[in-house]
Phi, psi and omega in degrees: 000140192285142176275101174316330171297310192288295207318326183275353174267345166290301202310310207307306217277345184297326166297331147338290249261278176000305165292357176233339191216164173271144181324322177274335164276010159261150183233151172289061102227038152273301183324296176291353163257331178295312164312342203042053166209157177307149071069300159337300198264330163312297185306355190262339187232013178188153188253021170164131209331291206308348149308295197306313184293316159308307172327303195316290200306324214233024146255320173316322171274340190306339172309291213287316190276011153240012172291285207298316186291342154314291197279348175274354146265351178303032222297013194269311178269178196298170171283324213258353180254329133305317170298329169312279184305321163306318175283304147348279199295338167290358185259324139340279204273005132344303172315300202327290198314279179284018173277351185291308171241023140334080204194155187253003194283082240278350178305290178335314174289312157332299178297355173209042150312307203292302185279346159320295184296331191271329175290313202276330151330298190288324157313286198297319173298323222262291155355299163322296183286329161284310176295340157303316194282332132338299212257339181271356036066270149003275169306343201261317229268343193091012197272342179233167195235067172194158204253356193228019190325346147279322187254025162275279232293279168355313192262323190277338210262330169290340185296290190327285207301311196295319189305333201252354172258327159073030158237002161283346172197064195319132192221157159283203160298308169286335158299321184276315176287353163276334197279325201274359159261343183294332170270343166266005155291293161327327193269332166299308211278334189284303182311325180091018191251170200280152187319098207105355164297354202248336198297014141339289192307328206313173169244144150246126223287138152318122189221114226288000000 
């Protein structure tokens, strides 16, 4: 049986490693000696750097995405009152990411391109089917109006994720709060429910 203590002492040192070099200048046995174990013993629990590095991003993340398998059973509450609460924990697991690469350094900026991109991947896929399932819970109950609920929850969650990590379109503050009342204008007028209802959802953009 895999030892959780090793797996997560794996995860710890690639993030160490993280803080000094870029992912492709780590080798799984720099990883494995930070870790204090062989080389070996990597391979038992992942089959290659770029696992571990999924591993990382989606422990990094384990909030918003059991935040999300909660609220989508929750049928008690409102759908849109979830969503809401859904949107929070993504904005909330944001910070990781930018307390990470928050650098005028452009090596620094280099070193977590790579994890930029994983993040905003790892959201929108992981994501996605609780929010569907959220806004279609929503349409059964007559609460949202609309025909396409995968690919609404597609289109909010990418709007969401580039926005709140803000390094694919770099933004000011104020921009990410016009944009993040512009989708929610949008969700009103699609959903059919009346203007202000939703202004709840807005986010206030994370400011680093």
């Amino acid at each position: 049986m895999p030892d959780l203590k090793k797996y997560d002492l794996i995860l710890d040192a690639l993030q160490k490693l993280l803080e000094e070099k870029t992912i492709q200048n780590i080798s799984v046995s720099e990883i494995a000696q930070k870790a204090g174990m062989g080389k070996g013993s990597i391979y038992y629990y992942f089959p290659s750097k770029d696992a571990i590095l999924d591993a990382l991003i989606e422990r990094s993340y384990e909030k918003p995405l059991l935040t999300a398998k909660n609220l989508a059973a929750q049928t008690d509450i409102p759908p849109f009152t979830r969503m809401a609460m859904l949107f929070q924990a993504c904005q909330n697991s944001s910070v990781f990411i930018k307390k990470n690469s928050t650098s005028s350094n452009s090596e620094s900026a280099e070193k977590f391109a790579f994890l930029h991109h994983k993040y905003l991947s790892h959201v929108i896929s992981r994501l996605k089917p609780d929010l569907t399932e959220i806004i279609k819970q929503g349409i059964a109950r007559g609460e949202i109006r609309f025909d396409y609920p995968c690919a609404l929850a597609e289109i909010v969650l990418i709007v969401l994720a580039v926005k709140l990590d803000n390094s694919l379109l770099p933004s000011t503050p104020e921009e990410t709060e016009e944009t993040m009342h512009g989708l929610v204008s949008l969700l009103e007028k699609g959903t059919q429910v009346a203007p202000g209802t939703l202004s709840y959802l807005t986010l206030t953009p994370y400011i680093s």
